[in-house]
N, C-alpha and C positions, 0 to 999 in steps of 0.2 A: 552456596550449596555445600553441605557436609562431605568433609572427603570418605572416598570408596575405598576398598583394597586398590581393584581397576584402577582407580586414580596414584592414588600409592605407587602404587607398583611402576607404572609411567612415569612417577615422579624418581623412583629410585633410578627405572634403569637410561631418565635424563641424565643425573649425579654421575654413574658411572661412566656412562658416554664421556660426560662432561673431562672425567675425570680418568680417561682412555684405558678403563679397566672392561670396556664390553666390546673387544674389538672383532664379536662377531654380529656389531649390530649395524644395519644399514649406514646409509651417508648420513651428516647432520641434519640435512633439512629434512629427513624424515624420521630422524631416529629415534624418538620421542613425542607420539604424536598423542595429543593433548597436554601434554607440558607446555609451559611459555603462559605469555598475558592473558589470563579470562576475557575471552570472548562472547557479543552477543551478535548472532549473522540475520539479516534479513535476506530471502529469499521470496521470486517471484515477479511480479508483473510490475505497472505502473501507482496501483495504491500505494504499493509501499516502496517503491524506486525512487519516487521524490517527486513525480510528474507535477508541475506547475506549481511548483513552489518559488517559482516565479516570485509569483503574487499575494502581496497585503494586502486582500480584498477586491473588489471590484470600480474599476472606475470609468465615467462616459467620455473623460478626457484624452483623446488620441495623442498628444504630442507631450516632451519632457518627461517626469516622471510620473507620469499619469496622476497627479495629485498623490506622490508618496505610494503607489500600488505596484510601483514597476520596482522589482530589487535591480533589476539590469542596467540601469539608467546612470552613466556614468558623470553625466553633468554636460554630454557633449555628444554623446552617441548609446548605443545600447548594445552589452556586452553579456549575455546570457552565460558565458563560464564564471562568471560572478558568482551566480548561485549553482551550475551544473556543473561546474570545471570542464575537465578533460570529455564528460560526457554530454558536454552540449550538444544537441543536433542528431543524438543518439541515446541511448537508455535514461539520460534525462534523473539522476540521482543525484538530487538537489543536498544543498546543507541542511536544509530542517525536515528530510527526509525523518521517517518514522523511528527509525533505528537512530537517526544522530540525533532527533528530538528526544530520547526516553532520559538522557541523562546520565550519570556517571554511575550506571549499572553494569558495566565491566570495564575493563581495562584496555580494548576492543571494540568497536562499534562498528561492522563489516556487513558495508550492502553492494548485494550479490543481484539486488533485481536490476530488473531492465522493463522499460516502457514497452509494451504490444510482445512482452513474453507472454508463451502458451507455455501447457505441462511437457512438450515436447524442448521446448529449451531448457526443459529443471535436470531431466532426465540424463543419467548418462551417458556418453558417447555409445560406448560399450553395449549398451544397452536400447540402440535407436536415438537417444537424442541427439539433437540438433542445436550446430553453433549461430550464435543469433547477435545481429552488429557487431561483427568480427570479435566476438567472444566467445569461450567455450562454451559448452553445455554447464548451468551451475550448478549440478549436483560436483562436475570434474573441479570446478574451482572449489568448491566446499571441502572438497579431498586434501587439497592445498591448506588452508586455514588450517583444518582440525590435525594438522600435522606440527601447524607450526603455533598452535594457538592451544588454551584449553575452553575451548568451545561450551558453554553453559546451556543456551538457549538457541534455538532457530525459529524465525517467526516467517511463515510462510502464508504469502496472499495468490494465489493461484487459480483458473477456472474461467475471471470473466471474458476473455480473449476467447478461450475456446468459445464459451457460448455465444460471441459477437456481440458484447458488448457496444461498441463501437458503431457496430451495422444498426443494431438497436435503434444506439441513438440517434441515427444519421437517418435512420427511416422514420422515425415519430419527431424530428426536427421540420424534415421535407414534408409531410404530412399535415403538419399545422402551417407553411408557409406557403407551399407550390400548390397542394392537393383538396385541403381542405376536408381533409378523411382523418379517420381514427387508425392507430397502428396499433392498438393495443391486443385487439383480435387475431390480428395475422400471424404477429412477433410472441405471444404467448403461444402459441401454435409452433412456432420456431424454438422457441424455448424446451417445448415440450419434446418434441423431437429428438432435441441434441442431448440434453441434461443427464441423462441416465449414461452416456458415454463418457460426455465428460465427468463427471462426478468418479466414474471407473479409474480416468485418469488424473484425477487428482490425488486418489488413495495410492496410485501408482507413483506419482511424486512423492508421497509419504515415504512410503516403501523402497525409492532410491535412497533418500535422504538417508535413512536408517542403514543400509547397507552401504552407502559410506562410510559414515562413523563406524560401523562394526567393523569394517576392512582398515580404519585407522585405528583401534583397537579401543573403541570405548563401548563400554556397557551401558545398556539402555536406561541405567538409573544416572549416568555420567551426567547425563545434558537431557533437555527438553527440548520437544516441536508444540509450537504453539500456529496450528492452522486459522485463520482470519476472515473473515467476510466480508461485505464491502455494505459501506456505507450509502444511504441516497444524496445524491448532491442536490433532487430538485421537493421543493415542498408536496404536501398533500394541496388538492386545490384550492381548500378551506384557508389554506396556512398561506397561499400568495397574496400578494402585497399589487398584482398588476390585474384586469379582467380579462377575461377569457376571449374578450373580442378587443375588435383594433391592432396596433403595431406596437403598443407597451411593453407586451414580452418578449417582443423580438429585439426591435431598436433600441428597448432602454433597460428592459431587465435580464436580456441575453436567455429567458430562456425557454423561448418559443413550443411547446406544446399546451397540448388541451385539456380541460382539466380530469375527461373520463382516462386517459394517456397518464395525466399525472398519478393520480389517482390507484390507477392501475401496478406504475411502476414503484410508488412508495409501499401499498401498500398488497402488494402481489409479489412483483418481481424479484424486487430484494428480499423479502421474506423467506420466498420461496427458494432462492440460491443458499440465504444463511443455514436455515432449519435442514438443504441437505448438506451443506457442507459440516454443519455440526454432526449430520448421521455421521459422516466418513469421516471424522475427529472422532468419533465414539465407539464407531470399528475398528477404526487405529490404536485407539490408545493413545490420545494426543489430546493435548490441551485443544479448547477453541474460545476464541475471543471473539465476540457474538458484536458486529462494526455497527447493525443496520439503522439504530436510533442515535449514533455517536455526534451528526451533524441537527438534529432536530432541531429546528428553529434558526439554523445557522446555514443553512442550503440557500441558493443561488435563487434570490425572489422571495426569500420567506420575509414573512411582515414584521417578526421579532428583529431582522437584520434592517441593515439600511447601506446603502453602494456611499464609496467614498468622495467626495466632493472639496472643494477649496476652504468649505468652512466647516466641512465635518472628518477631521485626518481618519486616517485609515485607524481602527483598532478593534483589538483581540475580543476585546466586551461589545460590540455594534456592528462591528463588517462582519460580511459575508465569510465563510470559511470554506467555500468550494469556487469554481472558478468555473465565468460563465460561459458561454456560448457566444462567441464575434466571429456574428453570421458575415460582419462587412470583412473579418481578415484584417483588422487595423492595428491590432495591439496582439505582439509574440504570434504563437504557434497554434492552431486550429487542433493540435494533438493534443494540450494542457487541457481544453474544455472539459466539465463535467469530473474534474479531479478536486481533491483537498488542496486548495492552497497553502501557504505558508504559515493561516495560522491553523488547518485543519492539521497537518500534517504534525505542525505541536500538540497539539491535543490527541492524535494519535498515539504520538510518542510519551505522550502523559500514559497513554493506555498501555501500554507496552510497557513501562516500568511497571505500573501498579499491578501488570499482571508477572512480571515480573519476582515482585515481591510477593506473590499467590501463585505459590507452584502447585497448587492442586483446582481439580473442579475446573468444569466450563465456567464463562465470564462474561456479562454482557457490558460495554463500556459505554457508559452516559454522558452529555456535559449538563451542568447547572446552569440554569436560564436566569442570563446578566452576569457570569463570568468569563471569564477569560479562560484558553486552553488548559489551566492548570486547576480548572472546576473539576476535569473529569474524573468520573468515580464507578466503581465496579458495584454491578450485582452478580446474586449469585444467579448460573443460567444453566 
């Protein structure tokens, strides 16, 4: 990004600091804030915290390395800080999280999410939010970085926690297993309810973000918010690879709903969350990176994929790139379902550079059908 005065000026009075000619400027570690390594911060929930990047695909094999799907699998036992480190068992920010997937697009790669963060954990203290897995609020860590960083970019995935995401799924899961009903009627009904609030609070996360950087003294042409929307993990029904009746999609293709449910949620749900989140990216003033066709053909059951097995290895061009549903609890954490795995999260991270290098204009991110995460390509949105 072209330097600013604003930049400039941050940069001189780092030199003087530096060179203890400003000695009426705060401590070091804030005395120049946007000076230091170019930074790019992900902020936000489980999409882009790294949740269940775990996982090289999908596989029916419970023990070992799941036929090459398990990154944990140390040869002997299974050690999930492999891929989460220190955030195993809590925020869940894997190595091929979105942000460390984009690539050597700063100097900096800082993720700020956490798994089952809402807009109240973005929010600052100060300002009502709330510390969430013994972590601050992260607009108050973002105050840290842009102090000691020069912060470029912020990619922010926010919103599906408030809406119940989660609940969603766990009711149009039990629905096609226990009940034998449709959820799709109830939970758009749910949907509709909440959205217009949450939606409020999401522009309300913007609006911290921004009033951090300005309280760290950077101008709004300093760095970019690039707002995001989430992808579908499960196909249209057309697009499954398992039938609508019997135990297929449960016990073997992990992804147990019906296909007016499916249907519903490809082509309703997510929709309808992206198109408002790009309103409030367009009231804001903020980029938006448009997720909801990014997994197309590569969701959890679709017929273009295939699940991994002893004589088909796991790969980026054939496996699945969302992580399925184990309804039995056999393999990791019942939290990682219905997230990008490891190679979704790469092609994320493809999408975050490429938009990256497209600092203007909204952006819808695609992958190319029979490549690998680094197919993915922008249109204009």
């Amino acid at each position: 990004m072209p330097s600013t005065p604003h930049r400039a000026l941050r940069a001189l009075l780092a030199l003087c600091t530096a060179a203890g000619l400003a000695s009426f400027a705060a401590p070091a570690a804030t005395a120049a804030p946007g000076a230091g390594p170019t930074a790019v911060v992900a902020m936000g929930d489980s999409y882009i915290s790294g949740e269940a990047g775990r996982w090289f695909g999908n596989s029916l094999t419970n023990s070992g390395s799941r036929n090459g799907t398990d990154r944990a699998w140390t040869g002997s036992a299974y050690d999930p800080s492999r891929v989460y480190g220190g955030t195993a068992g809590g925020c869940h920010r894997s190595d091929t999280a979105e942000v460390r997937s984009a690539g050597p697009i700063a100097s900096s790669l800082v993720n700020l999410a956490c798994s089952g963060a809402t807009t109240k954990n973005v929010f600052r203290a100060s300002r009502g939010g709330q510390a969430y897995k013994g972590e601050a609020p992260q607009a108050d860590q973002l105050a840290a970085v842009a102090a000691s960083h020069d912060v470029e970019l912020i990619a922010l995935s926010i919103g599906g926690n408030d809406l119940g995401f989660a609940d969603i799924i766990t009711t149009c899961a039990t629905d096609y297993i226990v009940w034998y009903s449709y959820c799709h009627d109830d939970q758009q009904a749910e949907v509709d309810a909440r959205i217009d609030g949450v939606m409020a609070d999401v522009g309300r996360s913007v609006d911290e973000i921004r009033a951090v950087m300005s309280g760290a003294g950077y101008a709004s042409s300093d760095y970019r918010i690039v707002l995001q929307s989430y992808p579908s993990p499960i196909p249209r029904a057309a697009d499954n690879r398992y039938g609508e009746s019997g135990w297929s999609r449960t016990n073997t293709g992990g992804c147990p709903f019906w296909n007016a449910d499916s249907d519903w949620a490809r082509d309703s749900l997510v929709p309808q969350l992206a198109d408002r989140l790009k309103a409030v990216a367009t009231a804001k003033g903020v980029q938006f990176m448009d997720l909801r066709d990014a997994l197309q053909g590569r969701e959890v059951c679709a017929k273009a994929s295939r699940q991994v097995t002893s004589t088909a290895p796991a790969s980026g061009t054939t496996s699945e790139w969302a992580r399925w549903i184990d309804s039995q609890s056999t393999q990791g954490l019942v939290q990682e379902s219905m997230h990008p795995n490891a190679y979704g999260q790469q092609a994320l991270g493809r999408c975050l550079a490429l938009v990256h290098a497209r600092p203007t204009g909204h952006q819808n991110c695609r992958n190319t059908a029979g490549a690998g995460p680094s197919g993915m390509y922008l249109t204009a949105g």
